[in-house]
N, C-alpha and C positions, 0 to 999 in steps of 0.2 A: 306467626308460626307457619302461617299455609304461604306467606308470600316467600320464607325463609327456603320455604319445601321444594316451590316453584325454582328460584333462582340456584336452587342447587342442580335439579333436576335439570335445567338448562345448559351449568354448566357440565353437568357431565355428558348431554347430548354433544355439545363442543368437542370437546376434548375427545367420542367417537368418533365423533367425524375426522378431525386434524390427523389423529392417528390414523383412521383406515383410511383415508385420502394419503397420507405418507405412505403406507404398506404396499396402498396400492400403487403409487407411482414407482415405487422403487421396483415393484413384482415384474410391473407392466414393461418397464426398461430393459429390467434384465433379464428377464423370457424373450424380449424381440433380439436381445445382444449373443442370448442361446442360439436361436435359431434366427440369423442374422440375413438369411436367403428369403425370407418371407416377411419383414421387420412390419410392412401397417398391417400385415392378417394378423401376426402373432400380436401387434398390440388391439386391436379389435375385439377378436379373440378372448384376452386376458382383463380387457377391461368388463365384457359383458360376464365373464364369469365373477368377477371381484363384486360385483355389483350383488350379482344373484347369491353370493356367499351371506351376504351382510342379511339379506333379505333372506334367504333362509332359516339362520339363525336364531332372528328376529320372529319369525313363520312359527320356528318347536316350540321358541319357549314358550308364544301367545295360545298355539291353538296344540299343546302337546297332550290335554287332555281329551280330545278332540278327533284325532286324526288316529288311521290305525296301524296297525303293529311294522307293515311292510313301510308305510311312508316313514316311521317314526327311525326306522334302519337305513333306509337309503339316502334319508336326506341329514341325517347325520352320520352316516358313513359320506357323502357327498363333501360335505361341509367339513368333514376331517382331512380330507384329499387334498379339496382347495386351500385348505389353510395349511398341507405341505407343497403342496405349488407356490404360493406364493413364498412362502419360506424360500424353495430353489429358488425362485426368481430373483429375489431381494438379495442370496448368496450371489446370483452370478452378476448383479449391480453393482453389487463393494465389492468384487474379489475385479473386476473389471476395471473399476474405480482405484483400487490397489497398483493391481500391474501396470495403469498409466502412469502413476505416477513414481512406480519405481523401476521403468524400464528403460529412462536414462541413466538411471544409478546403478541396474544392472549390467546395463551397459560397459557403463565408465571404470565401475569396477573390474569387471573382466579382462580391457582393454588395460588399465595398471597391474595387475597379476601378469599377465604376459609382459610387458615390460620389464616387473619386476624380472621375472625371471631371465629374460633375455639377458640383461643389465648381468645379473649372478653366471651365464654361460660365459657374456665376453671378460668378465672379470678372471674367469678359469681360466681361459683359451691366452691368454695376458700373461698368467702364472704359468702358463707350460710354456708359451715361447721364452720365455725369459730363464726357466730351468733347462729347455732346451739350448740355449744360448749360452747359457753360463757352461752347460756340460761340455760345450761342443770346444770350448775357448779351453776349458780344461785340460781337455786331451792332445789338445798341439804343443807343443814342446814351448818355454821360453823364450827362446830366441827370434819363433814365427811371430814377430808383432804386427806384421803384414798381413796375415793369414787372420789373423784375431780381428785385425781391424776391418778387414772385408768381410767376415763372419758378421761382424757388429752390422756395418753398411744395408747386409741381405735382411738382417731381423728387423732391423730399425723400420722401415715404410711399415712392415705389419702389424709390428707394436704400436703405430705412429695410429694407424687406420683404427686399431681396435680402440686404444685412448679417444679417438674421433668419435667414435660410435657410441662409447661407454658417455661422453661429456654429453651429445643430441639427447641419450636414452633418460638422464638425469635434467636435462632440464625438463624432456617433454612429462616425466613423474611426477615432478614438480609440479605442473601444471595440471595435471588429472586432477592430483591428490586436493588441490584449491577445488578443483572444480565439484568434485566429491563432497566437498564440507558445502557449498551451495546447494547443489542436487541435494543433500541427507536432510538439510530442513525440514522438507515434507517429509520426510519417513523418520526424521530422528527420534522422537518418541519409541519410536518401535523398535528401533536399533536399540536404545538403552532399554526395553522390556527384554528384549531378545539375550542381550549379553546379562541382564540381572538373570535371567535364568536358565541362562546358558543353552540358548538354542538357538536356532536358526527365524531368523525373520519371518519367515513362509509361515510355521508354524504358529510363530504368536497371531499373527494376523488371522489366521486360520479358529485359534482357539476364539478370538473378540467376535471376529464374524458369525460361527456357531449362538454365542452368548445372545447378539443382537438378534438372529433370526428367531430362538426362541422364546422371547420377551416380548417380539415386535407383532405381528399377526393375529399369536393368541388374544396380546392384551385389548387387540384392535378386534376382536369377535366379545369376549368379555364385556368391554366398553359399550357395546350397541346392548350385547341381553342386558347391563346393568343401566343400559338409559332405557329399556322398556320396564325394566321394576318400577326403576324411578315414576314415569309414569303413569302405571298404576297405579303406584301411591299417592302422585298427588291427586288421579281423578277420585280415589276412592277420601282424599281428607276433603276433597273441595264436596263431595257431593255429602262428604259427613257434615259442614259447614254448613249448606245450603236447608237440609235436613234440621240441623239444628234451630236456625234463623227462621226455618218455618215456622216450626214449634214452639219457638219463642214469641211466637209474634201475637199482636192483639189491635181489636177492632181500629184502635186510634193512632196505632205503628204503621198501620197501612194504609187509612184513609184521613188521619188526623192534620191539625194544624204545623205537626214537628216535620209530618216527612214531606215537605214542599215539592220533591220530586217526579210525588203523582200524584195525580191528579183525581180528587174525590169523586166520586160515581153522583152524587146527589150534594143538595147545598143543602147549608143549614136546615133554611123550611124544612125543606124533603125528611131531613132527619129528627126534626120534632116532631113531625106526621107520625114520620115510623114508632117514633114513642110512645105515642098517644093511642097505636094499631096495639101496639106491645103491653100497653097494662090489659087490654083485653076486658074492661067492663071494672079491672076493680078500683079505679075514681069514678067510677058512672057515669061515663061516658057512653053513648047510646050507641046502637050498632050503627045507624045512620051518619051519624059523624064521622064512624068509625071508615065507612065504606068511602064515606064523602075526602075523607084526607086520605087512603090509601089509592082512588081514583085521580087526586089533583099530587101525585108524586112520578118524576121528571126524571129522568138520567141525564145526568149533565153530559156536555159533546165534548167529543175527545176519548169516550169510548168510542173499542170496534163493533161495526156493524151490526158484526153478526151478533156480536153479546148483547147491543143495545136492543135488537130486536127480539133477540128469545127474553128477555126482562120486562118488554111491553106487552108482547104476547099473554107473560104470567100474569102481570099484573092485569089483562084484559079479560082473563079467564076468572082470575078469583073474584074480580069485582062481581061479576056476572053467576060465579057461585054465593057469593055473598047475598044479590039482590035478588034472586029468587029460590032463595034457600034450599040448595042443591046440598044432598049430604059430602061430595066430595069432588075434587076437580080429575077431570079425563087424566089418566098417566102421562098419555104422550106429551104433556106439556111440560111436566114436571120433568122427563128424560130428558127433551128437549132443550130446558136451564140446567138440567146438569152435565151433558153431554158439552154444553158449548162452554159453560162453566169452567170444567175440566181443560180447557185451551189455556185457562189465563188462571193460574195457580192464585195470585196475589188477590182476585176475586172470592173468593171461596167460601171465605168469613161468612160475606154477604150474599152467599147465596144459603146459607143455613140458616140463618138468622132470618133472612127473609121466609125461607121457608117455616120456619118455626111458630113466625106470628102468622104465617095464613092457618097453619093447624088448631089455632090458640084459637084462631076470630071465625073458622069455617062456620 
């Protein structure tokens, strides 16, 4: 369960980071491509605020009980700001992103429009010489076939020119209109959004853009408070684990033959000694004996220093309360085993237990 807790909580650290590392490239680009006269301050800039957003963030949720009323406004009115900065920023990245790549399309298309029309003026200008020519033939009598046919001579070069003009303007449409189906690639998606809903390009692009900006930043401040819950919870299952495992534990979970991994404080001997301090007279055992086996007990090496020395100390003290039957031994020695005690939790058993029988045999 707590390792299930751990690798979840990791992953959602991941997936913070990926995301506000995204936000934040796309903010930092498109704030330098805003203010394009100043591009490495504005990215500097943008990036030591991106930082300190995260960390803020991160700042209320930990310590929001904590900090007072003025911090608790500014630095989340702060942290509102910046996460509509970067918002602009990340707008002016894809809308930048956008017009590159449709401002050959824009282009291309504008330059066909004008064609187009051109194309539709000489087609007119074609229809009136030709009504002009027909009228003009109309009005001379019959017989001038001479006069018609020189009439015809006059119009024909400029009918001849416009057909010229009209065949160039139609191949070169032709060719746009190819070129347009290559350039619409990158934006044809949006062309088919735009015409299912009947609008204009700018605009759908404009709606997606909006969508992304406010999904992306937020989810990316979200992501970091919800990898510090995370967290918390796992330090608080791990230290409930540790807690429990404590309290579960017994003299021979921790110095026994099962847990190979540490190392017992004393060897067998040592610990039938201990035994024989711990019935305390009632097999009848004399106190002489008693003294003689808690004096001839060893800490085995591989304890620290310091524990091994406050341990010989006790055991130097009680002997010496033992052998001249002192009603009690000095405190300071007894703090002294538990204060050092205290450093190495997995000790502890044996230091009660130790203490127990010096009470029993004082």
């Amino acid at each position: 369960m707590f390792e299930q807790s751990k690798n979840f909580s990791n992953l959602v650290g991941i997936s913070a980071l990926l995301i506000a590392f995204s936000a934040a490239f796309f903010s930092v680009f498109g704030l330098s491509k805003l203010f394009a006269g100043a591009e490495l301050s504005v990215i500097i800039m943008a990036s030591s605020l991106e930082f300190g957003k995260l960390v803020a963030a991160s700042f209320l949720y930990r310590y929001w009980d904590r900090i007072n009323l003025l911090q608790k406004f500014y630095m989340t009115f702060a942290t509102v700001v910046l996460v509509i900065i970067t918002s602009a920023g990340i707008f002016g990245f894809l809308s930048n992103a956008y017009q590159g790549a449709t401002v050959e399309f824009e282009k291309e298309s504008t330059n066909l429009i004008f064609k187009e029309d051109r194309l539709k003026q000489l087609q007119q200008d074609k229809l009136y010489l030709k009504e002009e020519l027909d009228q003009a033939i109309a009005d001379l009598p019959d017989n001038y076939r001479t006069a018609r046919r020189k009439l015809r001579e006059d119009y024909q070069p400029q009918i001849s020119e416009i057909n010229k003009q009209m065949i160039d303007l139609k191949g070169e449409i032709g060719e746009l209109k190819t070129a347009l189906v290559e350039t619409g690639v990158d934006v044809g998606p949006v062309i088919y959004l735009a015409r299912t809903f009947q609008t204009d390009i700018d605009t759908v692009v404009k709606f997606f853009i909006f969508i992304l900006i406010f999904v992306f930043d937020p989810m990316a401040v979200m992501f970091v408070i919800s990898y510090n819950v995370a967290l918390e919870n796992r330090d608080e299952e791990e230290a409930e684990k540790l807690y429990i495992n404590e309290k579960k534990k017994r003299w021979w979970e921790v110095y026994g033959e099962k847990k190979k991994e540490d190392t017992p404080m004393y060897t067998e001997e040592d610990e039938q000694r201990m035994d024989i301090i711990g019935q305390n007279g009632n097999d009848g055992i004399e106190e002489k004996e008693q003294l003689k086996n808690f004096k001839e007990l060893k800490v085995r090496p591989g304890t620290p220093d310091d524990l091994k020395l406050a341990i010989q100390t006790f055991i130097k003290q009680a002997v010496i309360v033992g052998e001249y039957e002192l009603d009690s031994m000095p405190t300071e020695y007894t703090e002294n085993l538990l204060q050092t005690m205290s450093k190495y939790p997995e000790y502890s058993l044996l230091t009660l237990e130790l203490i127990d029988i010096i009470n029993q045999n004082k």
